[in-house]
C-alpha positions as CSV (number, residue, x, y, z in Angstrom):
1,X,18.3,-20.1,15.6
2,X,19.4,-19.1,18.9
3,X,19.8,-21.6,21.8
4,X,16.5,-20.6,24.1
5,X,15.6,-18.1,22.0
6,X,12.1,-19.7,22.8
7,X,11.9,-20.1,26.8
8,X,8.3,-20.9,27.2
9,X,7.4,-24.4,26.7
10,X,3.6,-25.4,25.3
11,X,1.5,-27.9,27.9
12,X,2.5,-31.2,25.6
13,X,6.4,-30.9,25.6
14,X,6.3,-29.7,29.7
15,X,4.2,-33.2,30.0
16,X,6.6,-35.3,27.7
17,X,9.8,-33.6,29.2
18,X,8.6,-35.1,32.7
19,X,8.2,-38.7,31.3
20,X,11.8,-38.5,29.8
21,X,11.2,-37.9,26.6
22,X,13.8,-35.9,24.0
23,X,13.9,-34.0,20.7
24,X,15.4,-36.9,19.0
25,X,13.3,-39.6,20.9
26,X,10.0,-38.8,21.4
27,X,6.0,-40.7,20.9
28,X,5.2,-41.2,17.0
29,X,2.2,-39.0,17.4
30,X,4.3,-35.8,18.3
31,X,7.2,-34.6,16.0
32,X,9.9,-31.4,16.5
33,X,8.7,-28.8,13.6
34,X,11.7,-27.5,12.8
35,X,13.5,-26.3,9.6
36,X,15.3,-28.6,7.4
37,X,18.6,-26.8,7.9
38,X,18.0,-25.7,11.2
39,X,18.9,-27.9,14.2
40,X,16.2,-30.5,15.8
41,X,16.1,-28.4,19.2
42,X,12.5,-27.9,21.7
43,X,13.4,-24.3,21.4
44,X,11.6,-23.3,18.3
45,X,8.9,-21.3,17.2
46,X,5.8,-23.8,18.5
47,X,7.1,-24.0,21.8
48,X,8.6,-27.7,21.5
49,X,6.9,-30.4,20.3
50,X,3.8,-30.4,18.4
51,X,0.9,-33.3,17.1
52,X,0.9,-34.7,13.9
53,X,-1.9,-33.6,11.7
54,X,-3.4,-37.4,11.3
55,X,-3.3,-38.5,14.5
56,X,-4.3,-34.9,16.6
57,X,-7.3,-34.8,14.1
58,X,-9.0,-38.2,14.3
59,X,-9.2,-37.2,18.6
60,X,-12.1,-36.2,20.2
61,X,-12.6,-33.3,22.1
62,X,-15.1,-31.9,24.3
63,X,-16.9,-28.6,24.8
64,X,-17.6,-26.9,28.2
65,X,-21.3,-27.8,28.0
66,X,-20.2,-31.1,27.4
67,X,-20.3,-31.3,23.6
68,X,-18.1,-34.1,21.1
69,X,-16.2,-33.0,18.6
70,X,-13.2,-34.4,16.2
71,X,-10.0,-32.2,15.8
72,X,-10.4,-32.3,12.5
73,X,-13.4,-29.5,13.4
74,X,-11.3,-27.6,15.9
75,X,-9.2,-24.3,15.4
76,X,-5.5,-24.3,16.5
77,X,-2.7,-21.4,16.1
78,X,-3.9,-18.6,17.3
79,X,-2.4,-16.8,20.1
80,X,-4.9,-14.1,22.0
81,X,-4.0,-12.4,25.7
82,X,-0.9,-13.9,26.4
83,X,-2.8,-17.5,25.3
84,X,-1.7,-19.5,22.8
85,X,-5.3,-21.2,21.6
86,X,-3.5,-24.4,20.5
87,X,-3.8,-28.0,20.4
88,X,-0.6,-28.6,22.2
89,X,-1.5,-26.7,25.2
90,X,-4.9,-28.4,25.2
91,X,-7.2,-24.9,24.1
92,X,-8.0,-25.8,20.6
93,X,-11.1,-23.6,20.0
94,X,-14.3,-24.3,17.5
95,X,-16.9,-22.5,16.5
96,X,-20.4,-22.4,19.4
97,X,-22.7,-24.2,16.9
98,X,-25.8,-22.8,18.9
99,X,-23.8,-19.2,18.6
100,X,-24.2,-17.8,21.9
101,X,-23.4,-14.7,22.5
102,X,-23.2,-14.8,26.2
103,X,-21.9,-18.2,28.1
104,X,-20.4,-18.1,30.8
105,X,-18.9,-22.0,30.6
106,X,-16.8,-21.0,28.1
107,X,-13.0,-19.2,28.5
108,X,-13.6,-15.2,30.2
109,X,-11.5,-14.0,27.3
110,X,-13.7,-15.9,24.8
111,X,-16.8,-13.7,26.1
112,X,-15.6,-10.4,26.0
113,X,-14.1,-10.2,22.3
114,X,-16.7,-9.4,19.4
115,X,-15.3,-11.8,16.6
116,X,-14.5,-14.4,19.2
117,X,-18.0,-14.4,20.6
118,X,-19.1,-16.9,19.0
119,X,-15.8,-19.3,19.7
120,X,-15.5,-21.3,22.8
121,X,-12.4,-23.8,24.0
122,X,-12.5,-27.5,23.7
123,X,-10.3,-30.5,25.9
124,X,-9.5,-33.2,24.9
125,X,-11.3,-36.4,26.6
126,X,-10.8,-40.0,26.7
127,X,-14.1,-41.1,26.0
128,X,-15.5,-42.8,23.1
129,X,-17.0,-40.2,20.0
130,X,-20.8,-40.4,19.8
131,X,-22.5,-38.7,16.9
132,X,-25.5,-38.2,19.0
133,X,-25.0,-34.8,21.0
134,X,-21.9,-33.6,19.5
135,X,-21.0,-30.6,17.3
136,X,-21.6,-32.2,14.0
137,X,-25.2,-34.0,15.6
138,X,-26.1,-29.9,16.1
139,X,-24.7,-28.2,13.4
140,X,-26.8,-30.8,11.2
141,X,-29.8,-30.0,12.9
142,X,-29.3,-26.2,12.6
143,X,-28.7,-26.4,9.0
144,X,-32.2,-28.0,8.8
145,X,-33.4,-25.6,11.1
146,X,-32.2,-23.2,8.9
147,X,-33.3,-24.8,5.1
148,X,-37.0,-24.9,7.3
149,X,-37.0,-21.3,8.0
150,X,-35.9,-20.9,4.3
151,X,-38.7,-22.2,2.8
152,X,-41.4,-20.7,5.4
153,X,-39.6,-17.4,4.3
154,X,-39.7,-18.0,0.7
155,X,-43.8,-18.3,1.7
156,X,-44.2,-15.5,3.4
157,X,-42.9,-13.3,0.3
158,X,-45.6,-15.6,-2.3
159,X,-42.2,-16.9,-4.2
160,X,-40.5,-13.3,-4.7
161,X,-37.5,-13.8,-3.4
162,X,-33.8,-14.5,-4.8
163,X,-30.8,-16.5,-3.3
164,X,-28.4,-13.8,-3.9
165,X,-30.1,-10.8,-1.8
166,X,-31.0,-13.0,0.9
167,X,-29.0,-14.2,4.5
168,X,-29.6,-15.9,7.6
169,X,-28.8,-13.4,10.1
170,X,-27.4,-15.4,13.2
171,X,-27.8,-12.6,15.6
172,X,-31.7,-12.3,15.3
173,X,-31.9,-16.4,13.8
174,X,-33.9,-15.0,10.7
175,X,-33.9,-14.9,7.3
176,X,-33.6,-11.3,6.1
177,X,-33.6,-10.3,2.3
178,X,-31.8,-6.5,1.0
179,X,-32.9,-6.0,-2.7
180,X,-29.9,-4.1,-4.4
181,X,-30.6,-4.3,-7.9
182,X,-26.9,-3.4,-8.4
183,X,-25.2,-6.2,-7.9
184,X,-27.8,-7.7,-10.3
185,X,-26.2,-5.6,-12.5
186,X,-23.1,-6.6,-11.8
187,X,-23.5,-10.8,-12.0
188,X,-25.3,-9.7,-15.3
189,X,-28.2,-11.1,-14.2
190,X,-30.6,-12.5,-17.5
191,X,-33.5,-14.5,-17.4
192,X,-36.5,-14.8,-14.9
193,X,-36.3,-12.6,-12.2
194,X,-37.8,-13.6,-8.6
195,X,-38.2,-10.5,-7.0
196,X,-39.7,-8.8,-10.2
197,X,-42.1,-11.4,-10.9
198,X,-41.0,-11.5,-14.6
199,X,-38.8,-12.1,-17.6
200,X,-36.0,-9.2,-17.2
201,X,-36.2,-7.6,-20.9
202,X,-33.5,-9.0,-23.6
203,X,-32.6,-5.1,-24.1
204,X,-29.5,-3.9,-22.8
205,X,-28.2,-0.5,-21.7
206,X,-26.7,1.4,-18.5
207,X,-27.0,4.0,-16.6
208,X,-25.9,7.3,-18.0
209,X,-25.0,10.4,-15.3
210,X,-23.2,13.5,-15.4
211,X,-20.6,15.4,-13.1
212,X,-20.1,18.9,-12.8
213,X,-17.0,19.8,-11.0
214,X,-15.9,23.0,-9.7
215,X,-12.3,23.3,-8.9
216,X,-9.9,26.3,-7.9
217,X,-6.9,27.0,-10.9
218,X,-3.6,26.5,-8.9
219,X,-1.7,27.0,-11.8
220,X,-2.5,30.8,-11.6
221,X,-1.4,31.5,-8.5
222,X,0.7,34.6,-8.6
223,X,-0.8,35.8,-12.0
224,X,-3.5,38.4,-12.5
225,X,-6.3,35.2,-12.3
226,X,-5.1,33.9,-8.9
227,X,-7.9,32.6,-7.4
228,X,-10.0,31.6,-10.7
229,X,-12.8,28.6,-10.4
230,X,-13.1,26.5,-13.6
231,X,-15.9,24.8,-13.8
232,X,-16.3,20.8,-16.0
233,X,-18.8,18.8,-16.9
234,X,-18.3,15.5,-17.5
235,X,-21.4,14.1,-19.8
236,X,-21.7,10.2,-20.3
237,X,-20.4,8.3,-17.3
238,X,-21.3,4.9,-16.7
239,X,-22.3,3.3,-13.8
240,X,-21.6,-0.5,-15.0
241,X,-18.5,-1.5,-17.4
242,X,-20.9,-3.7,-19.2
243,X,-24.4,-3.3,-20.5
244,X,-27.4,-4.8,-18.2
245,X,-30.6,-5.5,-18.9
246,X,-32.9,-2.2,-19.2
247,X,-35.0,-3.1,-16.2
248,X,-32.0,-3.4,-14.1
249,X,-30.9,-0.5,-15.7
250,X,-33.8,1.4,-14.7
251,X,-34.3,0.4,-11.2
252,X,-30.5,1.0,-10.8
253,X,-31.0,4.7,-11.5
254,X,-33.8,5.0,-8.9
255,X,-32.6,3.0,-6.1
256,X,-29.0,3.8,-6.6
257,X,-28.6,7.4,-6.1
258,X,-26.2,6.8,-3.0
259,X,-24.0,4.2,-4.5
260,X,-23.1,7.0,-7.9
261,X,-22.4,9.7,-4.9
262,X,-20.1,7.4,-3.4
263,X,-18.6,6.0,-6.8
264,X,-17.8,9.4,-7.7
265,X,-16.6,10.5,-4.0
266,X,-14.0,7.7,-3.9
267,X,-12.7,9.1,-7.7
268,X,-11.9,12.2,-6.5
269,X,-11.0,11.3,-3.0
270,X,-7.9,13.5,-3.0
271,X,-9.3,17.0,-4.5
272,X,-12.0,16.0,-2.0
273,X,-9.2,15.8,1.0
274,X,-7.7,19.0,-0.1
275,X,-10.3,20.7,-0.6
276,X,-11.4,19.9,3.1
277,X,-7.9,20.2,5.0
278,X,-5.7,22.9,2.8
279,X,-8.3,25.1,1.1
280,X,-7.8,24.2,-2.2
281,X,-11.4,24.8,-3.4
282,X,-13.1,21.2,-5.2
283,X,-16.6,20.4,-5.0
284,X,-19.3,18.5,-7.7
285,X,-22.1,17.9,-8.6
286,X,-24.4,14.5,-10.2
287,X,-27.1,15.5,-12.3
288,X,-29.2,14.0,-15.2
289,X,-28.8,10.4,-13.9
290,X,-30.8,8.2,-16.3
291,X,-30.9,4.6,-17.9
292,X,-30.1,4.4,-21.5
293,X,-30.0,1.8,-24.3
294,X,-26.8,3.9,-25.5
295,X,-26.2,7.3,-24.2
296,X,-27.9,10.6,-25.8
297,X,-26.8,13.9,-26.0
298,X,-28.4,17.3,-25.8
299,X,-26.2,19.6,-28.3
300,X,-28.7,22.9,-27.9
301,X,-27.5,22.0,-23.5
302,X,-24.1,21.8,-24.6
303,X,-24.1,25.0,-26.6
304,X,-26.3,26.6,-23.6
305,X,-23.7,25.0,-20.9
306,X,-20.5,26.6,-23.0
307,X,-22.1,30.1,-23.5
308,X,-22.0,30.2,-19.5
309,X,-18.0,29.0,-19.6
310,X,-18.7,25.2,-18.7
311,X,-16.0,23.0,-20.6
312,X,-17.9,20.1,-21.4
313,X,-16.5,16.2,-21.9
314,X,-17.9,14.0,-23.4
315,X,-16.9,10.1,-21.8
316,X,-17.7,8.4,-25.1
317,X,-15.3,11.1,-26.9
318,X,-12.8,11.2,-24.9
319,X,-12.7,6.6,-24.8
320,X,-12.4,7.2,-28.9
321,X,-9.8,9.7,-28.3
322,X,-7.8,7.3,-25.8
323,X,-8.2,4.5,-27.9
324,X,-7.1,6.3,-31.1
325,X,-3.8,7.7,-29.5
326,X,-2.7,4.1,-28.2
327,X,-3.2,2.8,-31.7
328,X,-1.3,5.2,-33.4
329,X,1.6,4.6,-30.1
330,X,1.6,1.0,-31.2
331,X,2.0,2.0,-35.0
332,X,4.6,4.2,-33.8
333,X,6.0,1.5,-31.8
334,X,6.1,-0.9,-34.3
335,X,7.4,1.2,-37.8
336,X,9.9,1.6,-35.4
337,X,10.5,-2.0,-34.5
338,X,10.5,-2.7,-38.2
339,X,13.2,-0.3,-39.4
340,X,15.3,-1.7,-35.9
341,X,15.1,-5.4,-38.0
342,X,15.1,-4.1,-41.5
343,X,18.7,-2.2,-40.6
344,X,19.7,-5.3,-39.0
345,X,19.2,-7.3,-41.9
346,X,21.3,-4.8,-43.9
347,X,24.2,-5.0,-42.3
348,X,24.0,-8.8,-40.9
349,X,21.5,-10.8,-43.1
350,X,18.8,-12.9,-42.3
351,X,21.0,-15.9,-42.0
352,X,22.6,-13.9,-38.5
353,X,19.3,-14.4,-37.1
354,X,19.0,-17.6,-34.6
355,X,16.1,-20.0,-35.8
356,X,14.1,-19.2,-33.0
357,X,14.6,-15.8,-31.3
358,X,12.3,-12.7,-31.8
359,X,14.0,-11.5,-34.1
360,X,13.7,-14.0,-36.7
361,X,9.9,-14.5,-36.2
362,X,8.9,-11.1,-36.3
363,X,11.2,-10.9,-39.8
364,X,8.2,-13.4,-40.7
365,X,5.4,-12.1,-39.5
366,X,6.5,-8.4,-40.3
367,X,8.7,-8.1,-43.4
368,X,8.0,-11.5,-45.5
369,X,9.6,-13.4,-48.0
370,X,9.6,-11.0,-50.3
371,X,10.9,-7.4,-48.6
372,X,13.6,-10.1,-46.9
373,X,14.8,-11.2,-50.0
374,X,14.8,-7.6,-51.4
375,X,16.9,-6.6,-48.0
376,X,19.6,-9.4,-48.9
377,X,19.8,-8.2,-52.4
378,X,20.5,-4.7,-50.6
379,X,23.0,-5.7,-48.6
380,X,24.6,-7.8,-51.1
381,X,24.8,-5.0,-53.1
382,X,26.5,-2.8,-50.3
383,X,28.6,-5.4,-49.5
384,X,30.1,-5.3,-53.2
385,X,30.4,-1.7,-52.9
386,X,32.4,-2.1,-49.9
387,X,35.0,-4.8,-51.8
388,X,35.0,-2.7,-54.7
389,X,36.1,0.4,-53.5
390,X,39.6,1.9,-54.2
391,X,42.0,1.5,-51.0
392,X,44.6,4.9,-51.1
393,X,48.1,3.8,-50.7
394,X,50.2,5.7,-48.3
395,X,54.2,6.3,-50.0
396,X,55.8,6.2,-46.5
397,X,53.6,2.6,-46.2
398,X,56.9,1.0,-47.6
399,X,59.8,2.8,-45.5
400,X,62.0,1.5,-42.8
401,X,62.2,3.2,-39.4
């Protein structure tokens, strides 16, 4: 690191630098962060000195309103307008436990960002830490506030509510709940239901939709079709990767219109973009959203939809078609492998193979005792052939140069 590289001091090493303090001799409660390999200067990265952890959080601070708090609850490190919000320059920060928007005791940069508004600087004080008053005291108190509210909520609705569709919004200080049978689909939700009133049924399906896309052929371009619109439809699509319970299933394909829109949206995101900023024609289409045990098909539609020059897809068909093309890859894969080893085994013998490399343990798994043993036999047999064959002499083999 470069000498000064750092020029601006933090408030703790300007203060110990004017009592006479060094880097190398220095309070126990302070230490020089620095690299291992790097030398033990003031001009580093932290702007000098900085507090041990175990002693900087067992201090107490105080609020502008004149709340307690320990260290161990404050927020240090962050640097914002030319501040940096740090213990060592005595602006730790912690989180407003009333959350206030508006205070004007607290820092003017405090009140004017929107993640910060909540956030306000503490100092650190000499006087003795009372539980009474300080931030934990009202934190504890809000919580309980909160759990109150809760169950005056929980009420209001007769019992019909469930933990995970409901939040304490801290703007308005109520308790708010946003049904979205989705993400009951998603935490595979079983059981009693809350908000339903019943037992969700034991049956499982998903919701079923289909896409029609309508795209412009750029492959044709300068041919006698330039300018040709194909048009798909993709039958089958799933909205979960899982099976749900059918009532799920069914409110999902109500209430969930917007959420399928957006799913498909983000697939095609770049025909979409193209389509919108360089003319190349893409639109679609969702129709025939419905929930399913397993997914039905309408052949005399299909026949109807082809007649009028729709290609359809089938999802399930085309999964079956995937799946069966990467097995027959791995048997590819693998006949290959296993004539790779058996011609090793020819020409080396199992006895070349090291006792525990691949090799040797997919001889095991693959080949067996048997086809090995009938592999040695081969290359024995080769290997005989090779001794026993004739060696032509040469006449000029014998003559002096």
């Amino acid at each position: 690191m470069k000498e000064n590289e750092y020029k601006e001091y933090n408030a703790l090493t300007k203060r110990l630098l004017a009592e006479g303090y060094t880097a190398d001799h220095h309070p126990d409660n302070v230490r020089v962060d620095v690299s291992l390999w790097e030398k033990k200067t003031l001009d580093n990265y932290y702007g000098g000195f900085t507090y041990e952890r175990w002693w900087i959080f067992e201090q107490t601070f105080k609020t502008p309103c004149g709340l307690q708090c320990k260290g161990l609850q404050c927020h240090s490190n962050m640097s914002y307008m030319g501040i940096e919000w740090t213990f060592e320059n005595d602006m730790a920060t912690i989180h407003c436990p009333y959350e206030k928007k508006e205070c004007k005791l607290k820092h003017e940069y405090l009140q004017e960002h929107g993640v910060l508004r909540y956030d306000c600087e503490v100092h650190m004080t000499d006087e003795e830490y009372c539980y009474e008053g300080s931030v934990e005291h009202i934190l504890k108190l809000h919580d309980d506030e909160i759990r109150r509210q809760e169950a005056g909520f929980e009420l209001q609705k007769n019992g019909r509510v469930c933990r995970e569709h409901t939040r304490f919004n801290r703007d308005t200080l109520e308790w708010e709940m946003n049904y979205d049978p989705y993400y009951c689909g998603l935490r595979r939700c079983a059981g009693m239901c809350p908000v339903l009133g019943h037992e969700l049924e034991k049956k499982r399906g998903n919701v079923f939709y289909d896409v029609k896309i309508s795209y412009l052929r750029s492959d044709l371009n300068g041919t006698l079709f330039e300018g040709q619109v194909d048009t798909q439809m993709i039958k089958g699509k799933k909205l979960f990767e899982h099976p749900v319970s059918m009532d799920i299933a069914e409110l999902c394909a109500r209430l969930c219109q917007d959420r399928i829109r957006d799913k498909v949206r983000s697939h095609y995101f770049t025909e979409l973009f193209f389509s919108e900023y360089h003319g190349r024609y893409f639109s679609f289409e969702i129709l025939n959203v419905r929930a399913e045990h397993r997914e039905s098909r309408d052949l005399m539609q299909d026949l109807e939809d082809i007649r009028n020059g729709i290609q359809i897809i089938h999802v399930s068909d085309m999964e079956k078609q995937n799946s069966e093309n990467k097995k027959e890859r791995r048997r590819q894969q693998r006949e290959s492998a296993v004539r790779r080893l058996e011609k090793k085994l020819v020409e080396d013998g199992y006895e070349s193979l090291k006792e525990f490399s691949a090799d040797r343990r997919h001889a095991d798994k693959w080949l067996g005792p048997e086809r090995i043993a009938e592999l040695e036999k081969l290359r024995q047999e080769e290997e005989k052939e090779r001794k026993e064959q004739p060696v032509q002499l040469c006449l000029f083999d014998g003559e002096v140069s």
